[in-house]
C-alpha positions as CSV (number, residue, x, y, z in Angstrom):
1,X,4.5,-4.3,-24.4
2,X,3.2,-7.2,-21.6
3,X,5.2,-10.3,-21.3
4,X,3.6,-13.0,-19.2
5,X,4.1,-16.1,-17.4
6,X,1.0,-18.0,-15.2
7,X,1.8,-20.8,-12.8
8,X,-0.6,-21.9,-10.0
9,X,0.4,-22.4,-6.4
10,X,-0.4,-25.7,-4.9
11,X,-14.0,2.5,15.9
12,X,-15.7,3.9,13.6
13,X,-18.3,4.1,10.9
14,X,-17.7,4.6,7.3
15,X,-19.4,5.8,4.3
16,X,-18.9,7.1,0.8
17,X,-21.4,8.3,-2.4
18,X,-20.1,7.0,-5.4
19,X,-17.8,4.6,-6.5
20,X,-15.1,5.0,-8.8
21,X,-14.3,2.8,-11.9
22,X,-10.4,1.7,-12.0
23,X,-10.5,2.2,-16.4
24,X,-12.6,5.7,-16.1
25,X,-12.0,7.5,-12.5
26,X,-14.2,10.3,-13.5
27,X,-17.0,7.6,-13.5
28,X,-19.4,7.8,-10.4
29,X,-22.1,5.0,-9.9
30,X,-25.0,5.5,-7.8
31,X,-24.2,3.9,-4.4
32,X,-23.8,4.2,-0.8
33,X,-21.2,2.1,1.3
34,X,-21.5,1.8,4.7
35,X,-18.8,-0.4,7.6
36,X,-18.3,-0.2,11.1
37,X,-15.0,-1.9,12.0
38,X,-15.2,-0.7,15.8
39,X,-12.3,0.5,17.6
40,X,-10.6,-2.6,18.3
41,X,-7.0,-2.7,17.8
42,X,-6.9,0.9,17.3
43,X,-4.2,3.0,18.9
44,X,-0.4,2.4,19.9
45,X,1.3,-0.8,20.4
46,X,5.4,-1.6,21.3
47,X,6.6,-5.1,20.5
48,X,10.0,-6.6,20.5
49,X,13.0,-6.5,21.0
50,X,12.4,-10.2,20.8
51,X,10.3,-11.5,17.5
52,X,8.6,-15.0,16.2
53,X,7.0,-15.5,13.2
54,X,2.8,-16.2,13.5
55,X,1.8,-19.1,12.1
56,X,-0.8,-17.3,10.2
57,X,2.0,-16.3,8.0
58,X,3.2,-19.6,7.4
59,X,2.1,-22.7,5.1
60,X,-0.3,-24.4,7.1
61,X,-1.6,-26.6,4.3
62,X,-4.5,-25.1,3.2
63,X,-5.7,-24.5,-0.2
64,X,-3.4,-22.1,-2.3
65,X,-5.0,-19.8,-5.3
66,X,-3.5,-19.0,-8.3
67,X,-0.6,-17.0,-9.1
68,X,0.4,-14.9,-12.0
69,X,3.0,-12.8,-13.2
70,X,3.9,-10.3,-16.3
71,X,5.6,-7.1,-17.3
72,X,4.9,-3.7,-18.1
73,X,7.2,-1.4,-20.4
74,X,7.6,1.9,-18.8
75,X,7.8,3.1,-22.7
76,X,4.3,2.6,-23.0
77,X,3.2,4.3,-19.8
78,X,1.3,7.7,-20.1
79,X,2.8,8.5,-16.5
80,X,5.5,6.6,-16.1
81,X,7.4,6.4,-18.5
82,X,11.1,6.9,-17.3
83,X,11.9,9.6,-18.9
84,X,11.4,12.7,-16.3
85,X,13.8,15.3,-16.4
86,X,14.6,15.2,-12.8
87,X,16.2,11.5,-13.3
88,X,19.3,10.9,-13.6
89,X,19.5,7.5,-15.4
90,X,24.0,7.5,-15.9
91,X,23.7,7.1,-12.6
92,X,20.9,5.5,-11.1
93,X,19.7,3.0,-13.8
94,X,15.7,2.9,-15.5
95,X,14.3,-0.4,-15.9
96,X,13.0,-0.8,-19.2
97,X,9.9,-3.4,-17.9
98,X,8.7,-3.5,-14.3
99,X,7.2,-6.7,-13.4
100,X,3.8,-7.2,-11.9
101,X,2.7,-10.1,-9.5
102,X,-1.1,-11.4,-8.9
103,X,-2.2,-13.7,-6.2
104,X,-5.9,-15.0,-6.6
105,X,-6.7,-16.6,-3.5
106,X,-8.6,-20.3,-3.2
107,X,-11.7,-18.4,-1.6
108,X,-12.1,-15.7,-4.1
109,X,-15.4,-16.3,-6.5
110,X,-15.0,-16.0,-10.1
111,X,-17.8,-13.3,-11.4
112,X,-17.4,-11.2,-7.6
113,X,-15.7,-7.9,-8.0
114,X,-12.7,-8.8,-5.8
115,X,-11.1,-6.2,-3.1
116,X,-7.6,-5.7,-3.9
117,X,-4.3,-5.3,-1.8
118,X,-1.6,-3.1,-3.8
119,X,1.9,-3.8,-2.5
120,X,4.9,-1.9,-3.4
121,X,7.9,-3.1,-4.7
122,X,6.8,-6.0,-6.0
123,X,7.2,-9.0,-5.2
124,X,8.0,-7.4,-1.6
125,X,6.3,-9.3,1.0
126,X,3.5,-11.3,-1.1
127,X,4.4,-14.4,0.1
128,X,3.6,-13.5,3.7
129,X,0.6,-12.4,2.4
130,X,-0.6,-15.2,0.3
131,X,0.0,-17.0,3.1
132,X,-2.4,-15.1,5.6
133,X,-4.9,-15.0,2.9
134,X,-4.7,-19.1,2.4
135,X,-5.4,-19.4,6.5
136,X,-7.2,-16.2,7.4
137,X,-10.4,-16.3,4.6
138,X,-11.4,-19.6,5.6
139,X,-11.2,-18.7,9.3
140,X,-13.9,-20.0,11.7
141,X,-13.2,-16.9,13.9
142,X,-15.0,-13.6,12.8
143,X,-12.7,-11.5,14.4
144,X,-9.7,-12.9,12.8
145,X,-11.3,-13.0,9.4
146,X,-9.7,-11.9,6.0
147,X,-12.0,-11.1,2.8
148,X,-10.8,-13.0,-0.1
149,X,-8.8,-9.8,-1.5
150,X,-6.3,-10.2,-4.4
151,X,-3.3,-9.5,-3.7
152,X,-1.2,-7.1,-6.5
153,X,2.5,-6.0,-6.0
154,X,3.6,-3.9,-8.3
155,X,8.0,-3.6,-9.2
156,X,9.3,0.0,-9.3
157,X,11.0,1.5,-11.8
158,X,14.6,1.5,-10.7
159,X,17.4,2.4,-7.9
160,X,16.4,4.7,-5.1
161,X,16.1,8.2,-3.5
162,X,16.3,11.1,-5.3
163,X,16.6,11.5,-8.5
164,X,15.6,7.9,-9.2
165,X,12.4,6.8,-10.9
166,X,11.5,4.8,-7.8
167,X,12.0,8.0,-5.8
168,X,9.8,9.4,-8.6
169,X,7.3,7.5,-8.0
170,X,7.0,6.4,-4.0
171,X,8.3,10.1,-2.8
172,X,6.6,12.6,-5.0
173,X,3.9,14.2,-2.9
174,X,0.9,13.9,-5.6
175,X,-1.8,11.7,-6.8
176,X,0.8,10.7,-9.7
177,X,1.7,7.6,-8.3
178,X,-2.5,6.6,-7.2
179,X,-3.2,7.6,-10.6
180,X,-0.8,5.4,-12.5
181,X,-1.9,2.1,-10.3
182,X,-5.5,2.9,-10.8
183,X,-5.3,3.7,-14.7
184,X,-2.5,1.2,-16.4
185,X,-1.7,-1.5,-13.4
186,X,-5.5,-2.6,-12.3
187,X,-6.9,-2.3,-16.1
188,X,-3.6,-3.9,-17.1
189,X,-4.5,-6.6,-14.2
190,X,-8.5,-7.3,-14.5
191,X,-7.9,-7.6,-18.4
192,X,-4.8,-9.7,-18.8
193,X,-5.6,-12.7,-20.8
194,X,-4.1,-15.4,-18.4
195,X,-6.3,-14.2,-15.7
196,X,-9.3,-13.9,-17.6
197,X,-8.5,-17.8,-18.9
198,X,-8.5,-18.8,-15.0
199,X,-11.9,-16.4,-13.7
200,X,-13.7,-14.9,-16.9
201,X,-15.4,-13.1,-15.1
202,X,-13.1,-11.5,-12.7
203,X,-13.6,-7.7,-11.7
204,X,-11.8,-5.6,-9.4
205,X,-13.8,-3.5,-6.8
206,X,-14.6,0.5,-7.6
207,X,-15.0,0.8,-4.0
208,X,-12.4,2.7,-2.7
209,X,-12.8,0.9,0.9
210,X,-12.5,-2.2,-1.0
211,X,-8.9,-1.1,-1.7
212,X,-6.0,-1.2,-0.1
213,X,-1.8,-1.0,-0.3
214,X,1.1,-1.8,1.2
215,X,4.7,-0.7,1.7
216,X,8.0,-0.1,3.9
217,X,10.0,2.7,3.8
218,X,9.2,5.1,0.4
219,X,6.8,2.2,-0.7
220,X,5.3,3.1,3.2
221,X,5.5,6.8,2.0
222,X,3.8,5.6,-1.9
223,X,0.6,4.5,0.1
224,X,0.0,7.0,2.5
225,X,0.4,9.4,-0.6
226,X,-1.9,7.1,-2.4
227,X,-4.7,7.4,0.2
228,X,-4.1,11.2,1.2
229,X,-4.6,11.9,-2.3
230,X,-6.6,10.1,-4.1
231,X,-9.2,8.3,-1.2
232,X,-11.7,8.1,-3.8
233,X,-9.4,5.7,-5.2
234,X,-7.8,4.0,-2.1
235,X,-8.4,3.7,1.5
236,X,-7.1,1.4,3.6
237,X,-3.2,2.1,3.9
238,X,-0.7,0.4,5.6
239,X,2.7,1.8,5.6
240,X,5.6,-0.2,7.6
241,X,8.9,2.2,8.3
242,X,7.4,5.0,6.2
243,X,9.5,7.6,4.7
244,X,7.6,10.2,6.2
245,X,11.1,12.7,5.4
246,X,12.2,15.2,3.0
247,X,13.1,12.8,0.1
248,X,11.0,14.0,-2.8
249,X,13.1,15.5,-5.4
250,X,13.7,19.6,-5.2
251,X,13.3,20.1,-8.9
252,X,9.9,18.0,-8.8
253,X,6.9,19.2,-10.0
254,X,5.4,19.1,-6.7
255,X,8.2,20.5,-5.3
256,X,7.2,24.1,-4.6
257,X,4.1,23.3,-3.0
258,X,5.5,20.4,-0.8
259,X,9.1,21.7,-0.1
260,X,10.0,19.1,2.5
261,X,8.1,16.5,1.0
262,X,6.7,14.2,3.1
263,X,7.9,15.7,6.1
264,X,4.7,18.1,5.7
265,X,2.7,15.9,6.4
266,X,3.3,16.0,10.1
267,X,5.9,18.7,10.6
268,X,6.4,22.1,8.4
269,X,2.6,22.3,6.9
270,X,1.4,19.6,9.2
271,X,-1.1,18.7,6.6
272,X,-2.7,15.9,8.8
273,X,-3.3,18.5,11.4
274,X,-4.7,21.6,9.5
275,X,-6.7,19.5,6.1
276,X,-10.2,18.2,6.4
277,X,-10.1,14.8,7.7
278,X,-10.1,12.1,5.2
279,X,-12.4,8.5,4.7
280,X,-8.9,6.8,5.4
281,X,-8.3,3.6,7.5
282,X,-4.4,3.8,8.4
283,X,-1.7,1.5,9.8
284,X,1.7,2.9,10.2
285,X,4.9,1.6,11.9
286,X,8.7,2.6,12.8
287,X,11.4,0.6,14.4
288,X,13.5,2.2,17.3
289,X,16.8,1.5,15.0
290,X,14.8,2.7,12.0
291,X,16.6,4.9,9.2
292,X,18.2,8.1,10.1
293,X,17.5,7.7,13.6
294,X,20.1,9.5,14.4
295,X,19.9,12.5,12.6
296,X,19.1,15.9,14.1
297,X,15.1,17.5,13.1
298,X,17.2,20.0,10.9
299,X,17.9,17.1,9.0
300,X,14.3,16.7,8.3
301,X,15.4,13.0,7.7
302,X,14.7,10.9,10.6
303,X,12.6,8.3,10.1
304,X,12.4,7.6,13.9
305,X,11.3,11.2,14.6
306,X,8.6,11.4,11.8
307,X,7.1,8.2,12.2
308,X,6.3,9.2,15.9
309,X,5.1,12.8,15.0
310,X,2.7,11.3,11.8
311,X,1.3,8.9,14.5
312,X,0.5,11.2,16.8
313,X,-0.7,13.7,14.3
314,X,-3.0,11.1,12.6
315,X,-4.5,9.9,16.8
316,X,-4.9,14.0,17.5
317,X,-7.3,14.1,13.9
318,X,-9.3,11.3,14.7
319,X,-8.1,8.6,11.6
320,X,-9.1,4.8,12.5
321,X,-5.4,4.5,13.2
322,X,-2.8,1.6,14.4
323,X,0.8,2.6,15.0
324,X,3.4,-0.2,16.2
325,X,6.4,0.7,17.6
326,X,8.8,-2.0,17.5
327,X,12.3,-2.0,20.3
328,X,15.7,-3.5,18.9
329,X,14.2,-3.2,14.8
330,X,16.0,-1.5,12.3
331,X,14.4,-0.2,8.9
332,X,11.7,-2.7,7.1
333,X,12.6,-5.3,9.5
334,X,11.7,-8.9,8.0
335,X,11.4,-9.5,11.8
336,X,8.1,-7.2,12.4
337,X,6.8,-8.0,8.9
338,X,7.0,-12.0,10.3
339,X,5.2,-10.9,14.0
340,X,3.1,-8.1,12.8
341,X,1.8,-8.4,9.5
342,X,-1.3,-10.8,10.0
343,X,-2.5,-8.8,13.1
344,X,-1.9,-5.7,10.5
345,X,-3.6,-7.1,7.8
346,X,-6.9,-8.1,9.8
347,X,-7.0,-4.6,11.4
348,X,-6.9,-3.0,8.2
349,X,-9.5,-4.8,6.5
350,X,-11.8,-5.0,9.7
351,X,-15.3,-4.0,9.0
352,X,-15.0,-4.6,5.0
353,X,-18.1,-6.2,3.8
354,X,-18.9,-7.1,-0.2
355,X,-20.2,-4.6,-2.4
């Protein structure tokens, strides 16, 4: 079942083979990719403890795009579908429909297979993003230049932690989560009737580089996951306070082979450290009053502590990698999302070039 409702709103090199479909991931087409987004902005940066909004996040006037908005039952999911045995629904509540939110921007090009920006817990911080994509694509200044990406945040399914199906889906150390966006949400997206009435020919991009997502905190943890695992799928990540801790269920499915969850990504397996590097391009962040930050390392749940040791750990391996530490912020700060997020957008996306 989709309900919907439409409403408009007035360094280093890189290459893949193949390109993946988002309704047939086995699919490879013949083609070779190729950016260099240079080293600029790369590394480690402190801001704070004192914060001001950029005025590329703001409503400067320009011309708005299109938004839309529907639901998808979790009934009618194939992976998703709220009924995993490790949930405990009595107690931390299912939705029945999670929403889904489009942005089109002004500059995008009916007929042009459109880069995409998935954001977590939708609507989450679309606004400020809709906003940097109404001043930043028509941007005289090629360094501070934003490709006319659409911009798709996706609601979870309910509560938090474990044994929730948001925990379920952001925490669980698999391509699960990757999987579910690429084969019901973009389909669901690129085919949805009110869309097609606004572009008929719109097409979402099958190059992975020309895919990104977004979150804070397990949504943070949801994206890394999503590039880690699936970067034929996705790879530009940006994860703001990521849970990088031991929150993925123990009764999981992937819970054997990940014990501490995310955790092993950095500590325990230190996966970044001992796996083949991957074609990633990764922001990541953590406040100095972040979650947990207090707890001791047996706790395996201090999001201070990990966020640190999965930057570090991503610099040591090479990634094209941004961290921000920000002084006197606490966990998903509205204040960094304000300062940062434009900066972190255009570093992300640097290099991207159309199909």
């Amino acid at each position: 079942m989709i309900r919907s409702t439409f409403f408009t709103a007035c360094a280093c090199g890189a290459l893949f083979l193949g390109l993946v479909s988002p309704a047939a991931p086995e699919a490879r087409a013949a083609a070779v990719y190729t950016e260099d987004p240079g080293a600029e902005g790369d590394g480690d940066l402190t801001i704070g403890p004192d914060y001001k909004i950029d005025p590329d996040l703001t409503d400067k006037g320009n011309p708005k795009g299109k938004n839309f908005e529907f639901e998808m039952a979790l009934a009618d999911s194939k992976i998703f579908r709220g009924d995993d045995p490790t949930l405990q629904p009595d107690k931390k509540p299912v939705r029945k429909t999670r929403k889904i939110f489009v942005y089109v921007p002004a500059e995008y090009k009916d007929g042009v297979k459109a880069p995409i920006l998935v954001i977590q817990d939708g609507p989450g911080q679309l606004k400020l993003v809709s906003n940097a994509l109404d001043n930043l694509t028509i941007s005289k200044d090629p360094n501070r230049k934003l490709p006319a990406f659409v911009a798709i945040a996706v609601e979870n399914g309910g509560n938090d932690g474990k044994k929730s199906e948001r925990g379920l889906e952001y925490d669980t150390m698999s391509d699960r989560y990757a999987r579910f966006i690429n084969d019901e949400v973009l389909p669901a997206v690129a085919n949805h009737p009110e869309i097609k009435a606004a572009y008929p020919h719109f097409a979402i991009t099958d190059n992975p580089w020309g895919r990104a997502t977004l979150g804070c905190s397990s949504g943070g943890a949801a994206a890394l996951a999503m590039g880690w695992f699936r970067p034929d799928l996705f790879r530009r990540v940006i994860a703001y306070s990521g849970t990088f801790v031991a929150q993925q269920d123990e009764d999981g499915p992937d819970a054997a082979k990940y014990p501490l969850g995310a955790w092993e990504y950095h500590s325990g397996m230190k996966l970044i450290e001992k796996s083949e590097k991957k074609p990633l391009r990764i922001f990541t962040h953590v406040s100095e009053k972040d979650a947990g930050a207090e707890n001791s390392e047996e706790t395996h749940h201090n999001w201070v502590t990990a966020g640190k040791r999965t930057a570090a750990a991503l610099q040591a391996k090479g990634y094209s990698h941004r961290f921000v530490f920000s002084l006197g912020a606490r966990h998903c700060d509205g204040r960094v999302f304000q300062q940062t997020l434009a900066d972190t957008l255009v570093w992300v996306w640097r290099g991207y070039h159309a199909d």
